[in-house]
SERO-267418 format. One record per residue (C-alpha): residue number from 0; residue in one letter; x, y, z. Coordinates in steps of 0.05 Angstrom, whole numbers. Layout:
% residues N
REC | NUM | a | X | Y | Z
...
% end
This chain:
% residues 292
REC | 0 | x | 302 | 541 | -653
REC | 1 | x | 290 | 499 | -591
REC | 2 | x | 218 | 498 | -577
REC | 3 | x | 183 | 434 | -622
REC | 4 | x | 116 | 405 | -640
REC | 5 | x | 132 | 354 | -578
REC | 6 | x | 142 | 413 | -527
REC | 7 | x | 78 | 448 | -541
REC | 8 | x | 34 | 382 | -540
REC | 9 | x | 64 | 371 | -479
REC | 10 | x | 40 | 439 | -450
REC | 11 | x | -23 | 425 | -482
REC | 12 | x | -35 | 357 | -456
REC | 13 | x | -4 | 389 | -380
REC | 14 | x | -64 | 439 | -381
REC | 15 | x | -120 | 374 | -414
REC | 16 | x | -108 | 336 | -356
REC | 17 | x | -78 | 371 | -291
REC | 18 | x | -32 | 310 | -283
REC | 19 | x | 39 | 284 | -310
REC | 20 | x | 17 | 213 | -307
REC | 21 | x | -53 | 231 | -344
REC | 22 | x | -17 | 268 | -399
REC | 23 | x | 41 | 216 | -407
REC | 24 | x | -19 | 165 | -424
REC | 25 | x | -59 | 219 | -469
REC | 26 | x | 3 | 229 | -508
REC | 27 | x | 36 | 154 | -501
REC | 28 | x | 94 | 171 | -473
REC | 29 | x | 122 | 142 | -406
REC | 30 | x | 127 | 195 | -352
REC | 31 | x | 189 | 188 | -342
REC | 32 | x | 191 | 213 | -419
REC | 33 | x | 146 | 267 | -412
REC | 34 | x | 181 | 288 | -345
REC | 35 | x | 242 | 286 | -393
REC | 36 | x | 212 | 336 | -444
REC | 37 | x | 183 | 389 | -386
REC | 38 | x | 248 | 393 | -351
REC | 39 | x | 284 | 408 | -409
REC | 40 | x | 244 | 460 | -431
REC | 41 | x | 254 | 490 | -362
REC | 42 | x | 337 | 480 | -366
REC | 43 | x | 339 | 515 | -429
REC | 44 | x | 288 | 581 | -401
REC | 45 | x | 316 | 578 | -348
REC | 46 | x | 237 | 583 | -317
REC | 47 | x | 200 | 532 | -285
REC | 48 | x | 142 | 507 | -329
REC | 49 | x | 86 | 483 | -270
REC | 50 | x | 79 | 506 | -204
REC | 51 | x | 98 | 463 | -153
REC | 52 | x | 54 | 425 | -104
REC | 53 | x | -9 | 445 | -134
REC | 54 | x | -64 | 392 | -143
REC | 55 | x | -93 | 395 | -202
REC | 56 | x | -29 | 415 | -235
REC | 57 | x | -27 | 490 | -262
REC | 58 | x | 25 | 528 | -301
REC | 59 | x | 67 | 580 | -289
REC | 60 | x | 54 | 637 | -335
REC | 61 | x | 119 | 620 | -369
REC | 62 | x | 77 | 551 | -384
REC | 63 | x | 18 | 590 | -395
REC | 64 | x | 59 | 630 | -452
REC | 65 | x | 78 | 564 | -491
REC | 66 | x | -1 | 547 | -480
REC | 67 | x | -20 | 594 | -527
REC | 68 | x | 23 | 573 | -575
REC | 69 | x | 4 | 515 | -570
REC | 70 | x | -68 | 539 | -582
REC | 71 | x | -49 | 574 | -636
REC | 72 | x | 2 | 525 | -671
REC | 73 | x | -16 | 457 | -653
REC | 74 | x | -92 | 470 | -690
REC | 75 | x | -57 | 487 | -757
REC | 76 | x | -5 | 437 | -754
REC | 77 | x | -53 | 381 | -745
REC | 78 | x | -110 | 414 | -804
REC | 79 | x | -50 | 423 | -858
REC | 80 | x | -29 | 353 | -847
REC | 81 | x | -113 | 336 | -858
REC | 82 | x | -104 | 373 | -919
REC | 83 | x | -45 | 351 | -948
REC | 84 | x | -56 | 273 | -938
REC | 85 | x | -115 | 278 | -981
REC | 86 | x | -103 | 268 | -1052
REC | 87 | x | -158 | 300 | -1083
REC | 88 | x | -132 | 363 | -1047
REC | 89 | x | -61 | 359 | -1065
REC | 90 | x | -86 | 349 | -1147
REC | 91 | x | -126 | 402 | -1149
REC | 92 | x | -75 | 452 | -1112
REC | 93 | x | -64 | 510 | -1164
REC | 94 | x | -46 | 585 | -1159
REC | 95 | x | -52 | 623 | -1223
REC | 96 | x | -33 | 700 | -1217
REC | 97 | x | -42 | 761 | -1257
REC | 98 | x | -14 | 821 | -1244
REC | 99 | x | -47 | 898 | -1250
REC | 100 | x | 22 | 925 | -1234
REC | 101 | x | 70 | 930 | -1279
REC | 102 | x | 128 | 939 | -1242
REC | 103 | x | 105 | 880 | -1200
REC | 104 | x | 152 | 819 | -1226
REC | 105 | x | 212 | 856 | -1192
REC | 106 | x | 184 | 823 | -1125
REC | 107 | x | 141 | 778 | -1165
REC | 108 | x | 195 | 723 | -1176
REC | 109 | x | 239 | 721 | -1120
REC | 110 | x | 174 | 711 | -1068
REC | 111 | x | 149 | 657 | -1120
REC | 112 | x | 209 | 617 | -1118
REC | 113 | x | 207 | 623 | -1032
REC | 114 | x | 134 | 604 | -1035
REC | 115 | x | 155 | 541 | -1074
REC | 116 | x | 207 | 529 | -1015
REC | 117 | x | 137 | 497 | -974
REC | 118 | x | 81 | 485 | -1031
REC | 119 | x | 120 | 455 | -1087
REC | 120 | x | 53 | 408 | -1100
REC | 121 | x | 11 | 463 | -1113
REC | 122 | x | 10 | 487 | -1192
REC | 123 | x | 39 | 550 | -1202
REC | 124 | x | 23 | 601 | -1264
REC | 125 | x | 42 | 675 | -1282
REC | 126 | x | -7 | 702 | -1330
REC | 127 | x | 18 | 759 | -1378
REC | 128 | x | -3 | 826 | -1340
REC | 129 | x | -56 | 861 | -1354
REC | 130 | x | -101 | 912 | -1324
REC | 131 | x | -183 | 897 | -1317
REC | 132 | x | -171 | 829 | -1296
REC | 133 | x | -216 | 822 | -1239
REC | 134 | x | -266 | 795 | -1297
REC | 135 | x | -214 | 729 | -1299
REC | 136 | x | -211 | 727 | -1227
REC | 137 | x | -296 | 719 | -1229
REC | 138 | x | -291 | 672 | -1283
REC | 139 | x | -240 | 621 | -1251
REC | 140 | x | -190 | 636 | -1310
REC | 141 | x | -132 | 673 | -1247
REC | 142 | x | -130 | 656 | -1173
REC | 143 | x | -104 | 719 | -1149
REC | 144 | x | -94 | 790 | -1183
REC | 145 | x | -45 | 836 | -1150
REC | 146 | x | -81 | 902 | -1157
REC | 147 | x | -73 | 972 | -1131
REC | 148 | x | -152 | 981 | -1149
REC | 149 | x | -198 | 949 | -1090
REC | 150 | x | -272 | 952 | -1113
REC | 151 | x | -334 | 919 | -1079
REC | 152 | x | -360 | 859 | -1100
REC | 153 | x | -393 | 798 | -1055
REC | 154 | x | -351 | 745 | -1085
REC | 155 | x | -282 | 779 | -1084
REC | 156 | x | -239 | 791 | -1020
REC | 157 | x | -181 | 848 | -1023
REC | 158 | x | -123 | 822 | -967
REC | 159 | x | -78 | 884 | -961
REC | 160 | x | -1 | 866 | -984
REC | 161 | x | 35 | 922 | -965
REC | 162 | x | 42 | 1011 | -972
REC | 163 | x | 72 | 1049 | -1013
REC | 164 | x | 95 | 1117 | -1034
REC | 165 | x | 98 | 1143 | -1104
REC | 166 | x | 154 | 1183 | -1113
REC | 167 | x | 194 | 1223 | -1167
REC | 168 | x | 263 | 1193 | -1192
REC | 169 | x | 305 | 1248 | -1216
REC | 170 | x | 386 | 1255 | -1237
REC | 171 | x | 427 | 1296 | -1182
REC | 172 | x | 439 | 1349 | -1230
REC | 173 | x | 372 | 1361 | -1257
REC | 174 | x | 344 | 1430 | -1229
REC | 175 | x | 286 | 1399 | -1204
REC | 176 | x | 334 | 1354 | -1154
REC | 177 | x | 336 | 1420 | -1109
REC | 178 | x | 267 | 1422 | -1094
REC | 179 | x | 244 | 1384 | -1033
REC | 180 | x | 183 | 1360 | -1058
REC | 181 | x | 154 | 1363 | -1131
REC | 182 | x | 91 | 1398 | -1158
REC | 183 | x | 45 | 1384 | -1213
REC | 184 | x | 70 | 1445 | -1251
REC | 185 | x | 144 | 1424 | -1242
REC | 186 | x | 126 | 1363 | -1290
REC | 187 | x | 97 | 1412 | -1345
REC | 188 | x | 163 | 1415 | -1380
REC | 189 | x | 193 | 1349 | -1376
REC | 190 | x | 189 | 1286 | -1409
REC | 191 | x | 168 | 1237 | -1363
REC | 192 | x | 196 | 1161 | -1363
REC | 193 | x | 138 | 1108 | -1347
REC | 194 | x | 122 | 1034 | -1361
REC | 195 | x | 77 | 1009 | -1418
REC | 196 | x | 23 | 1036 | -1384
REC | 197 | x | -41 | 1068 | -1409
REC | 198 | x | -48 | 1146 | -1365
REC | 199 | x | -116 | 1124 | -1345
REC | 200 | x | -79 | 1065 | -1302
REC | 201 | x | -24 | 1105 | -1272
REC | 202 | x | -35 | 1150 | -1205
REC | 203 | x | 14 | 1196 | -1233
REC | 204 | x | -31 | 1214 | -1276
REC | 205 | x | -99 | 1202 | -1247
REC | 206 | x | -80 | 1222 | -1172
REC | 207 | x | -31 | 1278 | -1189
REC | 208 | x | -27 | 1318 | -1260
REC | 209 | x | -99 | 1311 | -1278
REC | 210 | x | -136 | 1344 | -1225
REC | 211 | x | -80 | 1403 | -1227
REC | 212 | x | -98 | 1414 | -1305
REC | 213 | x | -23 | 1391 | -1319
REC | 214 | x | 2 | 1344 | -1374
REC | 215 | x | 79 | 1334 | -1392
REC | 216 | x | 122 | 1357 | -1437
REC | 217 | x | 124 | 1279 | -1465
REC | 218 | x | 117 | 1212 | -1442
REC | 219 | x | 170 | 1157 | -1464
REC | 220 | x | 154 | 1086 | -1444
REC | 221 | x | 196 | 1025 | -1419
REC | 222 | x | 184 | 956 | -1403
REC | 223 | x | 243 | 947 | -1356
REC | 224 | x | 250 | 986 | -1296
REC | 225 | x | 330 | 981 | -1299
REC | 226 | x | 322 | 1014 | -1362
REC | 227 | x | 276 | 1077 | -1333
REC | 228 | x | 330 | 1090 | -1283
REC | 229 | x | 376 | 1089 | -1335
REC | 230 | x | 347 | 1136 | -1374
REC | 231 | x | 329 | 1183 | -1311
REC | 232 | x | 409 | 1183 | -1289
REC | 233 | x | 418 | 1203 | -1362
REC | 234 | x | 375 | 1258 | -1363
REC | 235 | x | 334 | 1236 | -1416
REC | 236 | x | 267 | 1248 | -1372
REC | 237 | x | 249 | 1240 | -1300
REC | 238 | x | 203 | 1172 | -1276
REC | 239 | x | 150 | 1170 | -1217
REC | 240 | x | 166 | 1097 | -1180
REC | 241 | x | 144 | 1071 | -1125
REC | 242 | x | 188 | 1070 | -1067
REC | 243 | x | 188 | 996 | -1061
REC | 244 | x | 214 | 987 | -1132
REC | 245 | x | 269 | 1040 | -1114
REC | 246 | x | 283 | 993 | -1057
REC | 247 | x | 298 | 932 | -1092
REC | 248 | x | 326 | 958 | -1153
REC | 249 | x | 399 | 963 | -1164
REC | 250 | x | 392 | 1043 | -1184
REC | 251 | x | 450 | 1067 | -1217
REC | 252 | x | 489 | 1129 | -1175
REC | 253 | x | 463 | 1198 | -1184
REC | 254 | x | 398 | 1188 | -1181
REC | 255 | x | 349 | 1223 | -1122
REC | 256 | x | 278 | 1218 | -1104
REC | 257 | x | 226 | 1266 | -1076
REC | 258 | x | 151 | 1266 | -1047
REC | 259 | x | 100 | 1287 | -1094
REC | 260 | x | 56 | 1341 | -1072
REC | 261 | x | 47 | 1370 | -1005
REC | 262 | x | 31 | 1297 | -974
REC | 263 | x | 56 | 1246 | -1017
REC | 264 | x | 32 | 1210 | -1059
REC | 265 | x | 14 | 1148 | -1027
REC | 266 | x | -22 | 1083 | -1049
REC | 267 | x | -33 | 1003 | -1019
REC | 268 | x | -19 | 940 | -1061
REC | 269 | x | -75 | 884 | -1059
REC | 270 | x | -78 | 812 | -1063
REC | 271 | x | -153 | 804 | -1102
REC | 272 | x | -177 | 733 | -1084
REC | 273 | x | -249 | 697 | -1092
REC | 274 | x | -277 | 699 | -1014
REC | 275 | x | -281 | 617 | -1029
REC | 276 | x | -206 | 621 | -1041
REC | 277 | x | -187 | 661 | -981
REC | 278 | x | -181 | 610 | -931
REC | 279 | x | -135 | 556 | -977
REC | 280 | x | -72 | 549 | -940
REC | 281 | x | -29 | 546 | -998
REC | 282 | x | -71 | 627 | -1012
REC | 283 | x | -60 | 635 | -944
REC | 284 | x | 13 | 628 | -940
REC | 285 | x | 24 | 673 | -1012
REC | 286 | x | -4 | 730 | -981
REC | 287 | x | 30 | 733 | -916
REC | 288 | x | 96 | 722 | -956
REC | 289 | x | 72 | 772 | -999
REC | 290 | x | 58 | 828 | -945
REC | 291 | x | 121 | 815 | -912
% end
């Protein structure tokens, strides 16, 4: 990456003061330093940076690009480093997380350990999951609840993570693998493979078999999602995932999914966060890692 904190101050300072010599002295730098800086951002683009000959100097809209990141960069920069060089800030830096998604510590742990990459002041915490925990999020007990469920309330802010598609998980040779999509009614006889989960919580249930009048044959319950697929390549049941755990599970071969339902079954993943919270950098940062 070429472009630094040193080019877009420059740009900045350029634009401030319509003059090389007035921004080498806003910035102390000599000119010849600053002069420096300009033309090697214009070797590398192979643009020129400021017109020529005009009086006050303007820039070129190649200039004018790095301007606005400058604008938008430069402000950030200079209010994290605010932040971080005050010690009350850096001591009281926490993020404690619960989760209303069970199948959430697949992602869960690998993001945690980048987000430590750049915040490895701020005091970490994954609470045991658990579903109705918006109440600990009021209370100060959490930080942040990833949740599937947004509700209203004045002190609570839902920042959308990401979308995703329910779908059923099914063994190659099981009949049902010929159908393009799936049906309530084509659950009726089968045994079907979720997490620890109670019905009332899961939108295979509440979203799919429940307003069709259907129930299955069984349910049969795992902690671990390796061992669901497992069991599904097995035969021993078929398993409603979402498509994002299929993703970045290592699913043994001879396994196939399908859409639920004429549309699909399709759901969003939020970060819950107290509106106070929502503008922390460190809770900034989690959730754009998060919904990436």
């Amino acid at each position: 990456m070429f472009i630094e904190l040193r080019h877009l101050r420059t740009l900045q300072a350029l634009s401030e003061t319509g003059s090389l010599a007035a921004a080498a002295r806003k910035l102390h730098l000599t000119q010849s330093a600053l002069s420096h800086q300009l033309r090697a951002l214009e070797r590398y683009f192979e643009v020129p940076m400021v017109r020529k000959g005009t009086r006050p100097l303007a820039l070129t809209p190649a200039g004018e690009r790095l301007l606005a990141l400058a604008r938008t960069v430069l402000p950030e920069v200079e209010r994290a480093e605010r932040e971080l060089s005050d010690p009350e800030w850096s001591a009281s830096a926490r993020l404690y997380l619960t989760l209303e998604c069970h199948a959430c510590y697949d992602w869960l742990l690998p993001l945690l350990a980048r987000f430590r990459e750049t915040w490895s002041a701020v005091d970490i915490d994954i609470r045991q999951a658990r579903f109705e925990a918006l109440p600990d999020l009021l209370t100060g007990e959490v930080d942040l609840v990833v949740t599937s469920d947004r509700s209203r309330h004045r002190s609570l802010h839902f920042a959308p993570l990401f979308a995703y598609e329910a779908r059923a998980v099914l063994a190659e040779s099981h009949p049902l693998a010929r159908l393009p999509r799936i049906q309530p009614h084509h659950l009726a006889g089968e045994t079907l493979i979720t997490y620890p989960v109670p019905a009332s919580r899961l939108d295979v249930f509440t979203r799919f078999l429940d307003p069709a009048g259907v129930a299955p044959a069984a349910v049969r319950q795992s902690e671990l999602t390796a061992v669901i697929l497992q069991l599904v390549a097995s035969r021993r049941g078929v398993a409603v995932l979402p498509d994002w755990v299929l993703a970045s599970s290592v699913c043994p071969p001879g396994l196939v999914s399908r859409p639920l339902g004429r549309r699909g079954l399709h759901g969003k993943m939020y970060a819950a966060l107290r509106v106070a919270d929502a503008e922390l950098p460190w809770v900034r940062d989690f959730v754009a890692l998060a919904s990436r």
